[in-house]
C-alpha positions as CSV (number, residue, x, y, z in Angstrom):
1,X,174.1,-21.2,112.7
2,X,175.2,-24.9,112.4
3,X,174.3,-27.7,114.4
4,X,177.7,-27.7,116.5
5,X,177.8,-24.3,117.5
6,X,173.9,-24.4,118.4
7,X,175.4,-27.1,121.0
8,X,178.1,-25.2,122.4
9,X,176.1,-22.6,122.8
10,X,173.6,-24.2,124.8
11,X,176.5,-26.1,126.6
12,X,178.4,-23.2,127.9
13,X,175.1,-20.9,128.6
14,X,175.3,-21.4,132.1
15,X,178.8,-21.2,132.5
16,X,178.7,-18.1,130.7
17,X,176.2,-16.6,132.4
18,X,177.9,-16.9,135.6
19,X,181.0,-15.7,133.9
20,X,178.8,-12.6,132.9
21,X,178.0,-12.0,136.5
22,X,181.8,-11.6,137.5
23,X,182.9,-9.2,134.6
24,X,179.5,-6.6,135.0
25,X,180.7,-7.0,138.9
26,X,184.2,-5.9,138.3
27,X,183.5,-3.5,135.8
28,X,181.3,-1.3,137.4
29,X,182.5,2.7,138.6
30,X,180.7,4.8,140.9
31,X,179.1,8.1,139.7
32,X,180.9,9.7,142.1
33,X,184.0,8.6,140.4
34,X,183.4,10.7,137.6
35,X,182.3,13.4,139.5
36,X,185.5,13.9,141.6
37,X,188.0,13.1,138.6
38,X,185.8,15.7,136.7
39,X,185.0,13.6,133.3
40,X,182.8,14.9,130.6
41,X,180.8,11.4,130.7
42,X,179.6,11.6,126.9
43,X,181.7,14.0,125.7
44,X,178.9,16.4,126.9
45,X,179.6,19.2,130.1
46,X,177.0,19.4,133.0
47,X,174.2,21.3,130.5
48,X,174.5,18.8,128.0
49,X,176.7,20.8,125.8
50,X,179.9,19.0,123.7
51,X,183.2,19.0,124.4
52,X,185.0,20.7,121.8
53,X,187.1,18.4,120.4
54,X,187.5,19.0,116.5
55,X,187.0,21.4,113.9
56,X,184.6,21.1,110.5
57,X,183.8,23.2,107.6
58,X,180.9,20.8,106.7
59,X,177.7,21.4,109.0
60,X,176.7,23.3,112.0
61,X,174.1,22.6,114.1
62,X,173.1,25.9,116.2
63,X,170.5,26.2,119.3
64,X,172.0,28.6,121.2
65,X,172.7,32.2,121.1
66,X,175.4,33.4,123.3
67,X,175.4,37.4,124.1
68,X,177.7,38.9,127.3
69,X,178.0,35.2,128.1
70,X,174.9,34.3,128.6
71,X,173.2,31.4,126.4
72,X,169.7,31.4,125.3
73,X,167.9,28.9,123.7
74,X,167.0,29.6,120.1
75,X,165.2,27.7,117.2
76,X,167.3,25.4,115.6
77,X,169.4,25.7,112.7
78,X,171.3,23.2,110.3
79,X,173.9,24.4,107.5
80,X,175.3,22.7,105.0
81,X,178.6,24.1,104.3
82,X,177.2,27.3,105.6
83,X,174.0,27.3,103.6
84,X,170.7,26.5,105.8
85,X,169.3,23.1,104.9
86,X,165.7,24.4,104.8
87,X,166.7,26.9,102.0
88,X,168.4,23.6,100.3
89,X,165.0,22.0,100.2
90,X,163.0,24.8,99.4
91,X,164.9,25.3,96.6
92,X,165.0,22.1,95.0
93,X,160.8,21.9,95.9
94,X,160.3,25.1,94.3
95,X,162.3,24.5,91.1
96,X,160.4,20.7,90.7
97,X,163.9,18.7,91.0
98,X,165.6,16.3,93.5
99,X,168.2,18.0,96.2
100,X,170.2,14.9,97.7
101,X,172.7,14.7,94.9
102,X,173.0,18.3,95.0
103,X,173.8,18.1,98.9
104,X,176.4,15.1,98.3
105,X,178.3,17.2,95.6
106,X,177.9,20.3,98.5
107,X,179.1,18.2,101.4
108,X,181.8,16.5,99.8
109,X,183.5,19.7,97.7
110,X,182.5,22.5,99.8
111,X,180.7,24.7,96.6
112,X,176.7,24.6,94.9
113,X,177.1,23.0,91.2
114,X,176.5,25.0,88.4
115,X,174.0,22.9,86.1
116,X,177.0,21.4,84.3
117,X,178.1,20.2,87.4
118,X,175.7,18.4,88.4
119,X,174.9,17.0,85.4
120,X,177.7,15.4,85.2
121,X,177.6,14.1,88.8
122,X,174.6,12.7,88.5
123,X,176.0,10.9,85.3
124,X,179.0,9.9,87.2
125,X,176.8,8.4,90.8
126,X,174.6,6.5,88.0
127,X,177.9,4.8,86.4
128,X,179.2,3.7,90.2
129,X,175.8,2.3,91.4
130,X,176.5,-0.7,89.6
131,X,178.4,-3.4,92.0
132,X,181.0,-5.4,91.1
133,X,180.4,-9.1,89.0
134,X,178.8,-11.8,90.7
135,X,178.3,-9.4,93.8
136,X,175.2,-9.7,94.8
137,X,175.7,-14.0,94.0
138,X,178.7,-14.4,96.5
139,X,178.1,-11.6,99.2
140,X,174.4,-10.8,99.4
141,X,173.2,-14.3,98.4
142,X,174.6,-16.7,100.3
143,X,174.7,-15.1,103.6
144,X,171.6,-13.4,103.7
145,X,171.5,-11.3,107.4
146,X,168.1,-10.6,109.3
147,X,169.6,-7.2,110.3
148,X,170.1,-4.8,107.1
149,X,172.6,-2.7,109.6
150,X,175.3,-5.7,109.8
151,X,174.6,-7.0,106.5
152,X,175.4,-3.5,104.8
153,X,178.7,-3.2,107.0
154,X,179.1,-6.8,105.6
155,X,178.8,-6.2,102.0
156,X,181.0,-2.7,102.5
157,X,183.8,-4.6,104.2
158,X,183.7,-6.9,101.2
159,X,184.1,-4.8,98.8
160,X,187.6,-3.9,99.4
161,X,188.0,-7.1,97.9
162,X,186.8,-5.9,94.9
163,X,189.2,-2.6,95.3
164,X,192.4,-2.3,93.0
165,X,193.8,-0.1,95.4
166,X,192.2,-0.2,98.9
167,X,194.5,0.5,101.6
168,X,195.4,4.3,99.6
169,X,194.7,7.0,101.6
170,X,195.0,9.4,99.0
171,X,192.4,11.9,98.9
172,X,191.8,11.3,95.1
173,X,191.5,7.7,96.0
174,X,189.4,8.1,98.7
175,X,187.1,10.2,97.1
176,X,186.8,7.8,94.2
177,X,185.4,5.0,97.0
178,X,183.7,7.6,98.8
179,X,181.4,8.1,95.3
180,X,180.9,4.6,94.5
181,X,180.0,3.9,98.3
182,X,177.6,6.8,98.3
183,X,176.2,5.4,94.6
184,X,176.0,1.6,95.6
185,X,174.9,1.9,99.0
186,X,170.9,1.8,98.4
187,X,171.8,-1.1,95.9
188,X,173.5,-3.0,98.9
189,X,170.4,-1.9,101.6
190,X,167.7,-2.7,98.8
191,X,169.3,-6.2,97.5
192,X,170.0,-7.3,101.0
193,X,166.5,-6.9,102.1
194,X,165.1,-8.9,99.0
195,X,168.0,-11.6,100.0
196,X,166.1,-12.0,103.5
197,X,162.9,-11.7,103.1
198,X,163.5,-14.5,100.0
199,X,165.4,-17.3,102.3
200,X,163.7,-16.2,106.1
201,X,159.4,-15.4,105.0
202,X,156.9,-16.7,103.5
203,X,157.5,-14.7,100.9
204,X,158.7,-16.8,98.1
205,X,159.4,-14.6,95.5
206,X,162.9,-13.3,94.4
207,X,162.6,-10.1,93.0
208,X,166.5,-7.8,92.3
209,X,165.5,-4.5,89.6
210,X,168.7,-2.9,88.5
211,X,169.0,0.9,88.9
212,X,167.9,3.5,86.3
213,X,170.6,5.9,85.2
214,X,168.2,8.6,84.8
215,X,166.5,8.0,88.0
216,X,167.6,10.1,90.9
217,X,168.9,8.0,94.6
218,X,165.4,8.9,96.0
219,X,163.6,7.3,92.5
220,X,166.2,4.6,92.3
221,X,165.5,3.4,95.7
222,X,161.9,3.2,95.2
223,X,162.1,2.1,92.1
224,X,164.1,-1.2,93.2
225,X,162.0,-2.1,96.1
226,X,158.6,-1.8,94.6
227,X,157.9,-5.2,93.0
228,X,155.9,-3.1,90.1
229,X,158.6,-0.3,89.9
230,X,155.8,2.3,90.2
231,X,155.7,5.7,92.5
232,X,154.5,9.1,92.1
233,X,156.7,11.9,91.9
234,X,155.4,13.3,95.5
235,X,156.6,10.4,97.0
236,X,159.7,10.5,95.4
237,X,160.4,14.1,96.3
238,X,159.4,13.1,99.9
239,X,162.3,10.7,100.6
240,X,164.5,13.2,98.4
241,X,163.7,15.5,101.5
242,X,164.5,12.5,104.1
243,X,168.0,11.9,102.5
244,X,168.6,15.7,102.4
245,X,167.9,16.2,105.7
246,X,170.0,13.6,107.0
247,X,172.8,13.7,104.4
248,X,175.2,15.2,107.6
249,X,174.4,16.4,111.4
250,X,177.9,18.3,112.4
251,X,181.3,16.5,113.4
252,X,180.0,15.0,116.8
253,X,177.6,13.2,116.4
254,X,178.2,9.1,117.2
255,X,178.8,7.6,113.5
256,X,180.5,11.0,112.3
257,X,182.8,11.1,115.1
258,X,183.2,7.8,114.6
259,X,184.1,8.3,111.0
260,X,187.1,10.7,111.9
261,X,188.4,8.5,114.7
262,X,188.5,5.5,112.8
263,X,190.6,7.7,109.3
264,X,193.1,9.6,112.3
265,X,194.3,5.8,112.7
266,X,195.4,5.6,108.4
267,X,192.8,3.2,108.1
268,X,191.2,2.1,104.6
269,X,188.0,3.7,103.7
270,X,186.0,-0.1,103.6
271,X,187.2,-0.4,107.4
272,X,186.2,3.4,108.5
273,X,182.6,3.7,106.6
274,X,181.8,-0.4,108.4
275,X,182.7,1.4,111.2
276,X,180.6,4.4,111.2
277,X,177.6,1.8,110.0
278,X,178.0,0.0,113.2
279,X,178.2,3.0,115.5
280,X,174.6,3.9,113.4
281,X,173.4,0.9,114.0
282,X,172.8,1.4,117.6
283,X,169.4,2.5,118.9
284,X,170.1,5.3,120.5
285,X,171.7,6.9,117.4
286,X,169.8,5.4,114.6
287,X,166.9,3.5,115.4
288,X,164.8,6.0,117.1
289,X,162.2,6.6,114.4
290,X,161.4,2.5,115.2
291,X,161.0,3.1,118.6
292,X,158.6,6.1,117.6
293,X,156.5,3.8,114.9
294,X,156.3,1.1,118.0
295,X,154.8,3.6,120.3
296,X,152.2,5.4,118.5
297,X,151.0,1.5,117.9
298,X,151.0,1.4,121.1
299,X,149.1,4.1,121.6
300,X,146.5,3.4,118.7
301,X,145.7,0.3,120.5
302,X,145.1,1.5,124.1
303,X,143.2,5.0,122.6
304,X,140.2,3.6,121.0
305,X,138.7,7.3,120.9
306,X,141.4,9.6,119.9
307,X,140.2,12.7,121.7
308,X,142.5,15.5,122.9
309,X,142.3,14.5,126.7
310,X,142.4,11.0,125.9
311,X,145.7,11.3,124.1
312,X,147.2,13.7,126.9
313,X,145.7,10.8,129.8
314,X,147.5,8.3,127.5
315,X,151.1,10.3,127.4
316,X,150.8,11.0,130.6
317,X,150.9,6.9,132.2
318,X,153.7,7.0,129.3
319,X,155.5,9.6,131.1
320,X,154.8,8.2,134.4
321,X,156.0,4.8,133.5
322,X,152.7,3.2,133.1
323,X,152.5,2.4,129.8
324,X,154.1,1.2,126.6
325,X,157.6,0.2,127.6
326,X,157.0,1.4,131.0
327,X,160.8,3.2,130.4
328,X,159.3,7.3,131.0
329,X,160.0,8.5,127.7
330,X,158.0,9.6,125.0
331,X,160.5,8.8,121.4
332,X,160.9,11.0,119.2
333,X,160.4,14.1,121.4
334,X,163.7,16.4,122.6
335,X,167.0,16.3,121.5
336,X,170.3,16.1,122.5
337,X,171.4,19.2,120.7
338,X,168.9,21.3,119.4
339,X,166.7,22.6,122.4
340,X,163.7,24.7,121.1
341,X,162.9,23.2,117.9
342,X,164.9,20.9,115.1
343,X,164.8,22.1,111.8
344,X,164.7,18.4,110.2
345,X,161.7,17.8,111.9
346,X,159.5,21.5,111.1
347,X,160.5,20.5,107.5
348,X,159.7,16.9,107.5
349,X,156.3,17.7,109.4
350,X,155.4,20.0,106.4
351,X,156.2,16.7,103.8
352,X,154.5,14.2,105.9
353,X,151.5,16.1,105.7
354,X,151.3,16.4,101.9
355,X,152.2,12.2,101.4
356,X,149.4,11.8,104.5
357,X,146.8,13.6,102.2
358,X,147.8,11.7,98.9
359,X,147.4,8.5,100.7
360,X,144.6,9.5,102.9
361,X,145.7,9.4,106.2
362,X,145.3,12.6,107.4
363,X,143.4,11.1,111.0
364,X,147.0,8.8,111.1
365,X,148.8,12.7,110.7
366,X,146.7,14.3,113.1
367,X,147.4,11.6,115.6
368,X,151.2,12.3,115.1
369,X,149.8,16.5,115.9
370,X,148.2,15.5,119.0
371,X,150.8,13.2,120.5
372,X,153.5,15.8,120.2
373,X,151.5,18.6,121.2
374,X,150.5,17.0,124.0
375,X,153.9,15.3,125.1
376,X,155.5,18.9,124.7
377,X,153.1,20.2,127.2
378,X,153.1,17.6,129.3
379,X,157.4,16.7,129.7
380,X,157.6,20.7,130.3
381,X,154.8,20.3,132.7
382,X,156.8,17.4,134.6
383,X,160.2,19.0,134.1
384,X,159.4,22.0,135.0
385,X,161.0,23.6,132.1
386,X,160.7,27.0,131.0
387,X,161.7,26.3,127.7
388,X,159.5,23.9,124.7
389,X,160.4,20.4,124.0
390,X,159.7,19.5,120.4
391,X,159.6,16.5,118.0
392,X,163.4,16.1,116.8
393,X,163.6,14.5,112.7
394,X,162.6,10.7,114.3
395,X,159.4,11.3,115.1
396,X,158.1,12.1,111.4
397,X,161.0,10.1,109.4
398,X,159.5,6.6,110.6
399,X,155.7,7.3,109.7
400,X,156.7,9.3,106.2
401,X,158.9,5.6,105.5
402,X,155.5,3.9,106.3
403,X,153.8,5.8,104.1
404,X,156.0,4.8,101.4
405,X,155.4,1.2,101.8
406,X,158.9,1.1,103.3
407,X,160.0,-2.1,105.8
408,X,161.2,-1.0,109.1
409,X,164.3,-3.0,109.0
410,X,165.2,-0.3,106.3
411,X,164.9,2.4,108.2
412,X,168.1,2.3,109.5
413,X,169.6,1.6,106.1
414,X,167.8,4.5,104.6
415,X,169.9,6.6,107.5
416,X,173.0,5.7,106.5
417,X,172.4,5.8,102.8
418,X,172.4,9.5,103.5
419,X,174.5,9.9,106.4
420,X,177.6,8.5,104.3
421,X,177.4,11.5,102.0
422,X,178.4,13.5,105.4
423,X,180.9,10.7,106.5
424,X,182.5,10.9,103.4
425,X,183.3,14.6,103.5
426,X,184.5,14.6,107.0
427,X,186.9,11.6,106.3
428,X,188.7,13.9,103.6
429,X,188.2,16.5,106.1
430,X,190.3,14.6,108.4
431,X,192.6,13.5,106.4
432,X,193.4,16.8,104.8
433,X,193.6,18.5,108.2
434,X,193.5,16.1,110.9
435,X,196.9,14.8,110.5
436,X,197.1,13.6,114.5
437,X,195.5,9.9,115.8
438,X,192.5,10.9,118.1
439,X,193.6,9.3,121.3
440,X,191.4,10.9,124.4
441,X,192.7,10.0,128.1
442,X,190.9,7.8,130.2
443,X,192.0,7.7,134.0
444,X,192.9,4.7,136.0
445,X,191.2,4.2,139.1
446,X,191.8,0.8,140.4
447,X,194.2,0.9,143.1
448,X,197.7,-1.4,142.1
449,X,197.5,-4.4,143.3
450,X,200.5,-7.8,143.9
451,X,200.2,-10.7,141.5
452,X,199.2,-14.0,143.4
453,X,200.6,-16.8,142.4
454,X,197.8,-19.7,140.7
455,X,198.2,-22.1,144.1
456,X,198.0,-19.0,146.2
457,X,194.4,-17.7,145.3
């Protein structure tokens, strides 16, 4: 920010602030309103459940059963093109090799590779990591962002610049950005951050690794951070899971939905993925697992002894409004969809617990244990539910990133870095068989009123 708009900012703070007052004034409609016109506020029904709007072939998220009518709550399931995302991982685990690349080519084709296959996928991703001359020295460099979320929308929107054919909508053209974007994207999170913390810490060093063609995205992304270059394999296989297990979450979720609504208008896909980034960028969609890693400090300061009943008294004033953000919730517990357990998070739970004993902090794991066990009980206890509420994928994703030495202002970057695997199969999706602009109804309820002329009001 320069000198002169520091000024007019300051200048017109008031005025705007009184401006501000007016428009949240006249923009504000009743509840009541939405009752009686009978709007799905959300896109969700009265139980929380989506409005149909769309169809995919992608992912399903299930955690319901429906028999005679009747719905019943079930543990929850993710699929992958109909295979179940925990078979994905436990596969790859069991076979000693990385699964994200595997899930890209799976999302974005619709089949498993044969070795071949994948071969020479993970051949082609290495080629398109590489970003386009002088990249990082005009766009990354010389605007350096202090949020990795608007800096990577940033750098994506620049990059049609770079594009010999950008505005073509074709689905082998599109598929061609979708696989560079997919293979550049950590190279964009990973350079940006080293581009901040350079020019806005103390930190004085400037330190950009180029990717290793061998290396897979979960290796590569380590691998660049990390000053030294070093990691072990567990660690590596752990974010492998992480990117896996958030490669794609069904058609409606916020960035996804996002992602078709933005290619139904013909846009290019620079201008639908920035769009999808900003949609993820908001912290009820992607920042949870920050809001999780800011609690349990919370609660590792105000819980000197970590007993049982000492970490149910402390949920509890959370809960009640007493403590931490004072806002009633517990983060990273529930979930919008899934409503006895998330798969995401019963796998990631597993993986967290081998990296906590290879870096010896099994007491740190056990806290994680105790504070969802106890915040289950407890929410079901207030509620007065008849059903469990469980840790959803947020809870464990932001202390397994810890554990790899990761800065939080990736966290959301690491997100996206797999999510746009999903978004790029659901924007050929729509493409392919979309074919109509989404364009919802929204219903006017301001009564009509006369213009008044200027010397009349």
């Amino acid at each position: 920010m320069d000198f002169n708009e520091a000024n007019l900012i300051v200048k017109y703070s008031h005025k705007i602030s009184e401006l501000a007052k007016i428009a949240a004034a006249n923009n504000n409609i009743e509840t009541e309103m939405y009752e009686k016109y009978d709007v799905k506020r959300g896109l969700r029904d009265k139980n929380g459940k989506g409005v149909l709007c769309g169809l995919t072939e992608i992912s399903e998220v299930t955690s319901w059963e429906e028999k005679e009518g009747k719905r019943t709550p079930v543990p929850g399931v993710l699929c992958y093109r109909g295979y179940n995302v925990k078979d994905l991982v436990k596969t790859c685990v069991e076979e000693n090799r990385f699964g994200f690349e595997e899930t890209v080519y799976l999302l974005l084709f619709g089949k498993l590779p044969d070795k071949k296959e994948l071969t020479s996928f993970y051949e082609m991703l290495a080629e398109f990591r590489v970003l386009p001359r002088n990249f990082v020295r005009d766009v990354i460099m010389k605007s350096p962002s202090k949020d990795m979320m608007n800096m990577l929308a940033k750098c994506v929107l620049n990059l049609y610049s770079y594009d010999p054919d950008p505005d073509n909508v074709s689905i082998t053209n599109v598929l061609r950005q979708s696989l560079q974007l997919i293979a550049q994207l950590p190279m964009l999170s990973a350079y940006s951050y080293r581009a901040y913390r350079y020019y806005n810490t103390n930190d004085g060093s400037l330190v950009i690794h180029k990717p290793v063609n061998e290396y897979s995205t979960a290796q590569n992304i380590l691998h660049i951070l990390r000053k030294d270059n070093s990691f072990t394999d567990l660690e590596a296989k752990v974010l492998d899971v992480c990117l896996t297990l958030h490669a794609d979450h069904g058609g409606g979720n916020a960035s996804t939905f996002t992602t078709h609504l933005a290619t139904s208008t013909g846009t290019d896909t620079y201008s639908s993925m920035s769009a999808s980034l900003g949609s993820l960028k908001g912290p009820k969609h992607g920042g949870a697992n920050i809001k999780v890693m800011q609690m349990l400090e919370n609660i590792k300061e105000n819980v000197k002894n970590r007993s049982e009943k000492n970490v149910y008294d402390y949920i509890r004033k959370i809960l009640n409004k007493k403590a931490f953000d004072r806002t009633g919730l517990v983060y990273g517990i529930g979930h919008a969809v899934y409503t006895v357990s998330d798969p995401r998070a019963e796998v990631l739970e597993i993986y967290a617990g081998k990296l906590a004993e290879e870096k010896g902090l099994q007491e740190e794991f056990e806290l994680y244990e105790n504070v969802a066990k106890a915040a289950s009980e407890l929410i079901c206890e207030q509620k007065k539910l008849d059903k469990p509420v469980n840790p959803n994928v947020d809870f464990y994703s932001g202390f397994v990133y810890t554990m790899l030495n990761l800065p939080q202002a990736l966290y959301t970057p690491l997100f996206a870095i797999a999510r746009i695997a999903g978004w790029s199969a659901h924007r050929m999706e729509e493409l392919v068989s979309g074919g109509r602009i989404i364009r919802p109804a929204y219903a006017c309820v301001i009564d009509r009123r006369e213009y008044v002329p200027i010397d009349k009001r």
